[in-house]
N, C-alpha and C positions, 0 to 999 in steps of 0.2 A: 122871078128874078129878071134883072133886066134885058137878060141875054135868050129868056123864053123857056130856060131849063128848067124843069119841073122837079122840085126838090117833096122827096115824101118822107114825110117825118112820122116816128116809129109809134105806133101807137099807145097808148098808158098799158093796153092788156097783152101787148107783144112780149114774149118774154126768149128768154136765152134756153136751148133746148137745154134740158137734167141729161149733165153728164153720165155714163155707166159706171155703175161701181166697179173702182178699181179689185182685180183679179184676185188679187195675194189678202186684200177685205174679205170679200166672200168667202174665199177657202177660211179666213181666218173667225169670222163670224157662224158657220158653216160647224166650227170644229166647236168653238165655244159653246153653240148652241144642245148640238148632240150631245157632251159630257158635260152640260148640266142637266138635261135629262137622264143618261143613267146613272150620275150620284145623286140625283133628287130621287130615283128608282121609276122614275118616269116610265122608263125602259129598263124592267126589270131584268136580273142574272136569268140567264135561260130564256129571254125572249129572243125573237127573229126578225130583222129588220130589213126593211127593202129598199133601195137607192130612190124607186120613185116615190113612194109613201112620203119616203121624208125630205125629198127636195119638194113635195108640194106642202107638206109642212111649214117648210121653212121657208117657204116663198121662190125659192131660185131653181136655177137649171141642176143637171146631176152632176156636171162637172166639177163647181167646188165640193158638192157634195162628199164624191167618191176621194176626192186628196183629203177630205174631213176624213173620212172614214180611215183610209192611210194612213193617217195619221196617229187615230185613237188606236187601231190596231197595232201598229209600233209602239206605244204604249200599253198595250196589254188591257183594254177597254173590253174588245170584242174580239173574237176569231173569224176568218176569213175562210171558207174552205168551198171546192165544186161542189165538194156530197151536202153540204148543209146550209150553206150560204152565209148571211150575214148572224152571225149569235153575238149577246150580252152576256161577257165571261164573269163569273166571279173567283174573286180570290181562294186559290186551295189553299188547304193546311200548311203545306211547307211554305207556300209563297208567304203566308200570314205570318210563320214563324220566323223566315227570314228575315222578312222586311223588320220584325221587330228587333232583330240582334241588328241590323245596320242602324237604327233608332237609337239602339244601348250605346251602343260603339261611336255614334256620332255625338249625340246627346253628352254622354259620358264627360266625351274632352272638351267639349262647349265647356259645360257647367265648372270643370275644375278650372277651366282659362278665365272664366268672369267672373266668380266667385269671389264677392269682396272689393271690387272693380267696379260696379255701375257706379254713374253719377247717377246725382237726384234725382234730376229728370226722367232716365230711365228706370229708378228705382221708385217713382210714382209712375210711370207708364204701367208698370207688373201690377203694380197695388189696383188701379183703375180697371184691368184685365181681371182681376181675382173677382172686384166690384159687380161687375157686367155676369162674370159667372156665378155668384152668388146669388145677384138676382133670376138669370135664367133659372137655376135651379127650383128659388121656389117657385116659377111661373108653371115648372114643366116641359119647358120651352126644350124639348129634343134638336128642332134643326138650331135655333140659337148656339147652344149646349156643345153642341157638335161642331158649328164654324170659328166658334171661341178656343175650342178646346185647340183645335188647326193652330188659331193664331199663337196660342198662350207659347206651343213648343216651337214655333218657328220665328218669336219673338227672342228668344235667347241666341239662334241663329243670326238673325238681322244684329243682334248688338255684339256678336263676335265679328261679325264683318267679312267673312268668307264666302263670296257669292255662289262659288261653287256648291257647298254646304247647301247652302241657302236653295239653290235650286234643285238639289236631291232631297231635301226635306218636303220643297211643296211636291213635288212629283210622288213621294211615298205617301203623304199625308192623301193628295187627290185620288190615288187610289184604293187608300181603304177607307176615304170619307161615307160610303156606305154601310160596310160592316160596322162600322164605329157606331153610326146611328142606329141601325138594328141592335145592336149591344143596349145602346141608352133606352130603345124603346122596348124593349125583352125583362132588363134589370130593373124594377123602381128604383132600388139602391143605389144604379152605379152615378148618376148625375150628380148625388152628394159627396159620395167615397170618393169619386176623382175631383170634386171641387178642393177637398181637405187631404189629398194627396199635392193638390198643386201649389196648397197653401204650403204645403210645409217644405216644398222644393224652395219656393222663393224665401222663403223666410231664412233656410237655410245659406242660400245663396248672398242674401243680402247682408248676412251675418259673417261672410267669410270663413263658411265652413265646407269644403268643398266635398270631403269624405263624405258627410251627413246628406249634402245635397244630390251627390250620387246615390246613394245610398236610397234617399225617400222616392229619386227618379226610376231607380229599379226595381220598389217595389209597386210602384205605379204601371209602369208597361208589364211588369209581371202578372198584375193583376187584368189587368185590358188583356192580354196577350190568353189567357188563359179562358177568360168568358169569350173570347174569338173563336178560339180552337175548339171549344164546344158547346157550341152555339147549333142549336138546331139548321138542317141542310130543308 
């Protein structure tokens, strides 16, 4: 320039340093990561887990790790204890039977509130849902079979509109998303039986029958509820 000041200009491969990921991401990627390994059974009931093992897993330090871990353990993932450290809980008996009467009880008043109510739209969303399950079925497709089955009963929730609802349903559902699949992969039968148990809940529902549509709902979780409770340990 003409004042002698020496201007330097940035070069094409200079680049802007990679920000850190933000804190409340990692915990939150951290948590997602680990409880899709133990409902995939990754990290099976009764395994032992170590904060370092799995922050190097996961690529990061142990600090989000261990609020991941707080967290799944407030949800009843894993047990925390001195004498034994980190374990992979599964579901007991009564926790399975419970959670299925809060199921009855929630489910229950959904189905008689919508019964007879959807629009089309929503009454081809079911239809498309049954679709998808049918074909899983015949493929054998267990993890399909099982993320379907999650959506089918938490899609009656979504078109009741109750977000609370809503979010005690995925919470119950994510925690026995693995019993569920051990159930489909134990039973050859059950992937059919509960196809044509869901078929006739919607059928019912679409028809505004609300009694009937209870009714095929309870003999449906009765039936799950029942191959859970005795189901090899």
């Amino acid at each position: 320039m003409a004042d002698g000041t020496t201007v330097q200009k940035r070069s094409a491969t200079d680049t802007e340093p990679t920000p850190a990921p933000d804190k409340s991401l990692l915990k939150q990627r951290a948590y997602e990561g680990l409880k899709e390994r133990i409902q995939n059974s990754t990290f099976e009931a009764g395994a032992f887990l170590s904060e370092r093992q799995l922050a190097a897993q996961l690529g990061m330090s142990k600090t989000p790790v261990k609020a991941a871990l707080e967290r799944l353990e407030a949800e009843g993932f894993i047990s925390v204890s001195p004498q034994q450290g980190i374990v992979v809980r599964d579901l007991s008996i009564h926790e399975i039977a419970d959670q299925f009467e809060i199921r009855l009880a929630l489910e229950s008043f959904i189905l008689r509130s919508i019964s007879g109510k959807l629009s089309d739209e929503r009454a081809a969303k079911l239809r498309q849902q049954l679709r998808l399950q049918q074909q899983a079925v015949k493929r054998r497709d267990v993890a399909q079979a099982a993320r379907l089955d999650s959506e089918f009963h938490t899609t009656f929730c979504e078109f009741f509109g109750n977000q609370a609802i809503v979010r005690v349903m995925l919470q119950l559902r994510e925690k026995m998303h693995r019993v569920v699949t051990r159930v489909f992969q134990q039973h050859a039968d059950r992937l059919a039986r509960s196809f044509e148990e869901h078929l006739a809940i919607v059928e019912a529902v679409l028809a505004g029958q609300p009694d009937q549509a209870v009714a095929a709902l309870e003999e449906h979780l009765n039936h799950g509820k029942q191959l859970l409770l005795s189901r090899g340990r």
